[in-house]
N, C-alpha and C positions, 0 to 999 in steps of 0.2 A: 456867344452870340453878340454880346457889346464889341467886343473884340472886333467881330466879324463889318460888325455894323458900320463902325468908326476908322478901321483903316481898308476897307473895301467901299462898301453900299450898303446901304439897306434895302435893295431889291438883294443881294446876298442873302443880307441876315434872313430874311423871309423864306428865303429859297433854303438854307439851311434850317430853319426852324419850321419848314415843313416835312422835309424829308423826317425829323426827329418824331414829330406828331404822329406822321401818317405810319410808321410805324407800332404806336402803341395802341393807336384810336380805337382800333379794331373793339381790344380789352377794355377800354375806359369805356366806350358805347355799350357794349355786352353788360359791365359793370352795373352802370347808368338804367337799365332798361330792363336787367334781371335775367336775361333769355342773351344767348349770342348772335354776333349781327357780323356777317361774310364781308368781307372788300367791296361786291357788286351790290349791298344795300347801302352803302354810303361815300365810296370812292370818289366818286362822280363829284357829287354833292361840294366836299369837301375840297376839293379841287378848285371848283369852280369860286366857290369863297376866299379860298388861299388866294388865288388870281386878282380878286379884289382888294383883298388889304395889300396884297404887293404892288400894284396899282394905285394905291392912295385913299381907301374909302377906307372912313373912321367912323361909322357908323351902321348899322345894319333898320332896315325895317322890318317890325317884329310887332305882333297882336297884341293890343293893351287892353285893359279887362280893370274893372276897379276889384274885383274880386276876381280868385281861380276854382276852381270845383274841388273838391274834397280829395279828389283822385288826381290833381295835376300834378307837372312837375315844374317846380317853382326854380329856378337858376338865380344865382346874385353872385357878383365879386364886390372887391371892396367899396365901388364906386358906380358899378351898374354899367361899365365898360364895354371896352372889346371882348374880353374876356368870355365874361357871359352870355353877351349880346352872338357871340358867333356860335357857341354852342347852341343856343337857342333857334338862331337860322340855320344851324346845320340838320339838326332833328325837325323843327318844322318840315325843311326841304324834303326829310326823308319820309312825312306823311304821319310821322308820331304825333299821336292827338294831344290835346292839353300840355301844352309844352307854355312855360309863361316868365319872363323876365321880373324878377324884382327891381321895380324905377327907384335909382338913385342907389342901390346895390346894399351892403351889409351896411354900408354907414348911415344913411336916413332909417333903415330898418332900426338900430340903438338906439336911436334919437326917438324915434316912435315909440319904442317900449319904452324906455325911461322916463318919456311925457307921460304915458300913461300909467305907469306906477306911481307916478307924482301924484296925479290927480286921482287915482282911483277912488272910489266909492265906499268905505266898507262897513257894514252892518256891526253888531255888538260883537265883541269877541270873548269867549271863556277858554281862560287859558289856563291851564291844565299843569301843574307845578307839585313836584315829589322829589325826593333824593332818589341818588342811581337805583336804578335796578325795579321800582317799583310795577313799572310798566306800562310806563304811559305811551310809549310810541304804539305797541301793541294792543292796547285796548282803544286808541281813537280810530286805530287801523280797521278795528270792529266795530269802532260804531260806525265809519264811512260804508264797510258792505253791508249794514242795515239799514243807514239812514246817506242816500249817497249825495255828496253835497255839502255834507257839514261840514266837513274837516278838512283844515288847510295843513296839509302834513311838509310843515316846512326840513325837515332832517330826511324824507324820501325825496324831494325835490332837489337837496342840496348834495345827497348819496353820502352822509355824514351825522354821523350820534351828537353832536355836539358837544364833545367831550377829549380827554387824548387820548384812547384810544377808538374814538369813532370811525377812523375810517376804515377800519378792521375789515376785511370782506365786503367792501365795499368799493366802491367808483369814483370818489369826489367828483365835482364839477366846478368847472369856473366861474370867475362873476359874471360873465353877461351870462352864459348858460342857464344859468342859477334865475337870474331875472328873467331870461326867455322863458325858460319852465312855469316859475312864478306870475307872469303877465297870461300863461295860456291856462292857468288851470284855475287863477280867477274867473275867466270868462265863462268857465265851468259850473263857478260853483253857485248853489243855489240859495232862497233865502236863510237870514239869519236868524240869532247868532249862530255863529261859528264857533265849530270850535280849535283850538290850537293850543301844543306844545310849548309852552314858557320855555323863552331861550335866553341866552346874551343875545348881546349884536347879533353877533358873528356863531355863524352853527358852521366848524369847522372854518376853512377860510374864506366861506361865503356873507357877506355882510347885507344883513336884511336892509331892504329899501325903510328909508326918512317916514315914511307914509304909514306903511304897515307898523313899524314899528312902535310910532307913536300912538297907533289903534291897540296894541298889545297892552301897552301900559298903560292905557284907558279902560282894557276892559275888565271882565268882574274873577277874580283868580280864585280858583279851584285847586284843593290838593288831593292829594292821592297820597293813601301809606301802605306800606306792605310789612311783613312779618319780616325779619333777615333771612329769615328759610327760604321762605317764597323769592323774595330776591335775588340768593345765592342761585337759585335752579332760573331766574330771568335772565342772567349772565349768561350761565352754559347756554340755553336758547340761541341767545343775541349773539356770543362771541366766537361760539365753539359750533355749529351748526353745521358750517359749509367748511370739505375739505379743504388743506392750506391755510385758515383761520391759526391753527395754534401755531403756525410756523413766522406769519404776521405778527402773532400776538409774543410771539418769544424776542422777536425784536426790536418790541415795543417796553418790555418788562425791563430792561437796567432804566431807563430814564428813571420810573416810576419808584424803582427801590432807590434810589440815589434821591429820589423827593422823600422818602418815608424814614430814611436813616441808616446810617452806616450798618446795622446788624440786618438789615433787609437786603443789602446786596447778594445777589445769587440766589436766595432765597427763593425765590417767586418762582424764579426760571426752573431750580432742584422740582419742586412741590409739580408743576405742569410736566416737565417730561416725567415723571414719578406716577404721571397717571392722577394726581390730586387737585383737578380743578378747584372743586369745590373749597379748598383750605386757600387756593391764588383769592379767588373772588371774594372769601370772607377776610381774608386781608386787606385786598381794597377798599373793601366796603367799609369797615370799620376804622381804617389806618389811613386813608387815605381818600375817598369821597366824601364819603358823612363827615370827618372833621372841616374840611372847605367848603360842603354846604351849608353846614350851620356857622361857620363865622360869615357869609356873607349877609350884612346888614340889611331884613328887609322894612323897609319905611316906604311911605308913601312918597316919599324925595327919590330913593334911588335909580338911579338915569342907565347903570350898565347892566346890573346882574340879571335883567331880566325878570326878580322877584320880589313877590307884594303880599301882604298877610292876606291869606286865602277868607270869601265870604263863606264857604263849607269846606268839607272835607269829607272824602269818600274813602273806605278800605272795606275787605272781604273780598269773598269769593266773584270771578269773573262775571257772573250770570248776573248775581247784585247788583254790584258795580253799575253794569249796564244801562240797567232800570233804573237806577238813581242816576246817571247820567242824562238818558233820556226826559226823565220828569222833569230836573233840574234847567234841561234846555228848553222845553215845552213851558216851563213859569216863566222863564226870562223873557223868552218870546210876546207868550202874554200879557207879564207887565207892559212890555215896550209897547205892543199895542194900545194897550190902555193908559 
């Protein structure tokens, strides 16, 4: 199309780069809209649009709204352009309701979330700290379907354990993602404290915002312990759950024995296909998590690990737990009150 542009016209390129469109739009609209949409529900339409940018209009007019309904469909390119702006006037044209342009496109939208992670607001924070396997993703995950609102499940938002092998069966997400999730599920949540998962920075290669972050190691730290029983069978849970999981996790295992010592190699990998989870997971937990968790220094100075000598500490059975959680956030509450 440059090509086309620079040693023809750009009434060319236009005419060329509508012919490409008009062929696939058909799919992208269907796409777009959920349900499929004929040549004679937007040919027309679209025609008459292409006719104008080939013509010279760099702009389209198009509904501005400070807000969109729950149901609309929101459009943005990098800069709030042509791009957007046409699809926008082409689905308006066709009668599609709630159709609505993002102003100033995906780059003031950054710039908006980023302002407001800056400044956010956030209440007391009890952050919730144990060595692997104990169960803390899982049990805050349960106090959020009792108590919903409480809990800032920053390792769901980021689709990452925090750990190396976190993204096991999982998604990752990138940094603005990471902060687009994070910016929408504050606006969620309800009064405090809160509670959250003690991390580093970085939970996998998502780096927590300056703001939050400094709320974390402000607030009042909670531990969690489990038996190594209990935590061996939290591993199978978390690692081994979802088909494809031990095929991830088999190519995750030489890093791991090459960190734990030359008579570990092959080891780990024999023991899993062998059918012996249970012996992978007490190896790491023993030989190679707990020894890293406990050399990391926790002081009230420490800026990365994430970790601070806990004001209580909770273990036993799930049901427990609970209710000492619960009370635990209900006193905090009320001191703050008071």
């Amino acid at each position: 199309m440059g090509t086309l542009w620079k040693k023809s016209s750009p009434e060319a390129a236009y005419q060329q780069g509508q012919t490409f469109l008009e062929k696939d739009l058909g799919g992208i609209l269907s796409e777009i809209l959920g349900e499929e949409r004929m040549p004679a529900d937007w040919q027309c339409q679209f025609r008459e649009i292409s006719s104008g940018l080939s013509g010279g209009m760099t702009s389209f007019q198009v509904e501005e709204a400070e807000e969109a309904p729950t149901n609309a469909l929101v459009f943005m390119c990098w800069r709030g352009g042509m791009r957007s702006q046409s699809m926008v006037a082409l689905l308006c044209r066709m009668g599609v309701p709630n159709v609505y342009l993002m102003r100033g496109g995906y780059q003031k939208y950054r710039r908006f979330v980023m302002a407001e992670l800056s400044q956010s607001q956030l209440p007391a924070l009890l952050v919730l700290q144990g060595p692997t396997g104990v169960g803390k993703t899982r049990l805050l995950r349960q106090v959020e379907r009792d108590e919903p609102g409480t809990v800032l499940d920053l390792e769901g938002l980021a689709q990452h354990r925090s750990s190396v092998l976190g993204a096991i069966g999982l998604s990752p997400v990138s940094q603005p993602f990471f902060e687009t999730r994070l910016w929408e599920r504050l606006r969620l949540m309800g009064p405090g404290p809160w509670w959250v998962e003690g991390e580093s920075r970085k939970v996998g290669d998502a780096v927590i915002p300056e703001r939050l972050w400094l709320a974390m190691q402000q607030g009042l730290f909670v531990g969690l312990e489990a038996s190594l029983a209990d935590r061996i069978a939290e591993l199978g849970r978390e690692y081994l759950a979802n088909p494809g999981c031990q095929e991830e996790l088999l190519a995750q295992l030489p890093f791991l024995e090459k960190r734990m010592g030359k008579k570990w190699v092959g080891q780990l990998e024999a023991w899993l296909l062998d059918g012996a989870w249970q012996k992978v997971a007490e190896a790491l937990l023993v030989r190679y998590y707990d020894p890293r968790y406990a050399h990391v220094e926790i002081t009230p100075e420490e800026e990365h690990s994430g970790r601070k000598i806990p004001v209580s500490t909770f273990q036993g059975e799930d049901r427990k737990v609970l209710q000492e959680f619960r009370r635990f956030r209900a006193n905090v509450g009320q001191q703050r009150v008071e």
